[in-house]
C-alpha positions, 0 to 999 in steps of 0.5 A, a space after each residue: 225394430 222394424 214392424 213385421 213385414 207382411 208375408 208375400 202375396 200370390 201375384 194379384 193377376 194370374 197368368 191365363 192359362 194356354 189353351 192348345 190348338 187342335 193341332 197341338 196335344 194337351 200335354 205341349 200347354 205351357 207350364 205354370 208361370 215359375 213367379 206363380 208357384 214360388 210366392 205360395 212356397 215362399 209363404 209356406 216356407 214363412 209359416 214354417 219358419 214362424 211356427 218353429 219360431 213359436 215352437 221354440 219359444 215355448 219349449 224353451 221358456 219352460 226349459 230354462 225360464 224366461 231370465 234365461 230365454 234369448 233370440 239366440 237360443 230360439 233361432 238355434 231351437 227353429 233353426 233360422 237365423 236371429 234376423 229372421 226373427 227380428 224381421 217379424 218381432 222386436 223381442 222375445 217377449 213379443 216372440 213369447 206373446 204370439 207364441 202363447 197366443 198360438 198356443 191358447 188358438 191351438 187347445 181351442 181348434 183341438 176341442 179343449 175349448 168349447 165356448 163358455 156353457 149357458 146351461 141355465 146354472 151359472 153357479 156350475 157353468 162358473 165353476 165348469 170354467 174355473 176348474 178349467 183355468 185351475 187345470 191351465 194353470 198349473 200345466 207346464 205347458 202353459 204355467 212357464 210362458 204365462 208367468 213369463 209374460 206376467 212378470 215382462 208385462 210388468 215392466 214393459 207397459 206396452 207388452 202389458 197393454 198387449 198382453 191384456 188386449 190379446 189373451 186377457 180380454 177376450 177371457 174375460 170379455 166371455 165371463 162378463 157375458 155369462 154374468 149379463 145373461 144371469 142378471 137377464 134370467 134373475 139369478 144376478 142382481 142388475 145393480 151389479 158391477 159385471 166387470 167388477 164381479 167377474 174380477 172377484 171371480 178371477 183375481 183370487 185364482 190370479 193372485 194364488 197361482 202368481 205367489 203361490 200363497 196356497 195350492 190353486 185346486 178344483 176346491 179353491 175354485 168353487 169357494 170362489 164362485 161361491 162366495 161371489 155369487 152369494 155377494 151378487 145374486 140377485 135379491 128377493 126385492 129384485 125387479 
């Protein structure tokens, strides 16, 4: 399939506006050049379409699971056609990719994400921040696209790749802060592996939600952090 194309641009040199003459009332100035206006409805318009596309996408996946998500269906949901959505994504697991991406930017813009907290605790910012991955998990919203892009991310290394880049790393990227900042303030021992701890710390909440081995709870979490921290915190003869 064809790369996404760009979305069209305002013309690079804007027409200059007619100034009347003295002679000539206000209301005679030429109009707006017409190409001036289409290119921002036209965009507009692209956005529209994109965004139902998601949309689509995501209420779908939770209606019907992803065995059962199509193009056709999506396009039938947005009300576009098939084209229209292979012209910006291969496939609808990329669809579903930037459709969760833009589903995770959208609670952030709303306040459901603040930022990781540094209050000083890190045993309670770590467990402030994994209750609320518990709660992300297992909201409907959010539980069908991510088990979707899971399982497709395991057959398809590229949407694995990307899957891990756009919406894993950026996560954990902020976990590994945090544990840098503990080490800094002598809460956390510095020969500890950071990426390694921050994966003790998640994969046990991963591992539950994905095979359902037992409820995922507010409890689970906190036991994770824990026993983690009990392993890397810092020791008395820690400089």
């Amino acid at each position: 399939m064809a790369d996404s194309p760009t979305p069209a641009q305002p013309p690079s040199a804007q027409p200059t506006p007619v100034q009347p003459s003295p002679a000539q009332p206000s209301s005679a100035a030429p109009s707006a050049d017409p190409v001036s206006r289409k290119a921002p409805n036209a965009n507009r318009r692209s956005e529209r379409s994109r965004r139902a596309i998601l949309d689509a996408a995501l209420a779908l996946v939770g209606e019907v699971g992803y065995d059962r998500l199509t193009i056709e269906a999506i396009a039938a949901r947005a009300g576009v056609g098939k084209q229209t959505i292979y012209r910006w994504w291969p496939s609808r697991a990329a669809v579903l990719l930037d459709a969760s991406t833009a589903l995770f930017e959208d609670a952030a813009a709303e306040g459901e994400w603040t930022g990781f907290p540094d209050t000083g605790d890190v045993a309670a910012d770590l467990k402030h921040v994994l209750r609320l991955t518990v709660d992300q998990f297992t909201d409907e919203k959010y539980e069908a696209p991510t088990r979707a892009l899971t399982a497709a991310g395991a057959t398809d290394p590229e949407l694995g790749r990307k899957f891990t880049r756009e919406l894993l790393e950026p996560s954990l990227a902020l976990y590994e802060e945090r544990l840098r900042a503990a080490v800094l303030a002598g809460q956390v021992d510095p020969g500890v592996d950071i990426r390694v701890a921050v994966e003790m710390l998640v994969g046990p909440l991963t591992h539950r939600w994905l095979l359902r081995t037992a409820p995922l709870t507010h409890a689970f979490a906190d036991t994770c952090v824990d026993q983690v921290l009990r392993g890397i915190g810092a020791r008395p003869d820690s400089p």
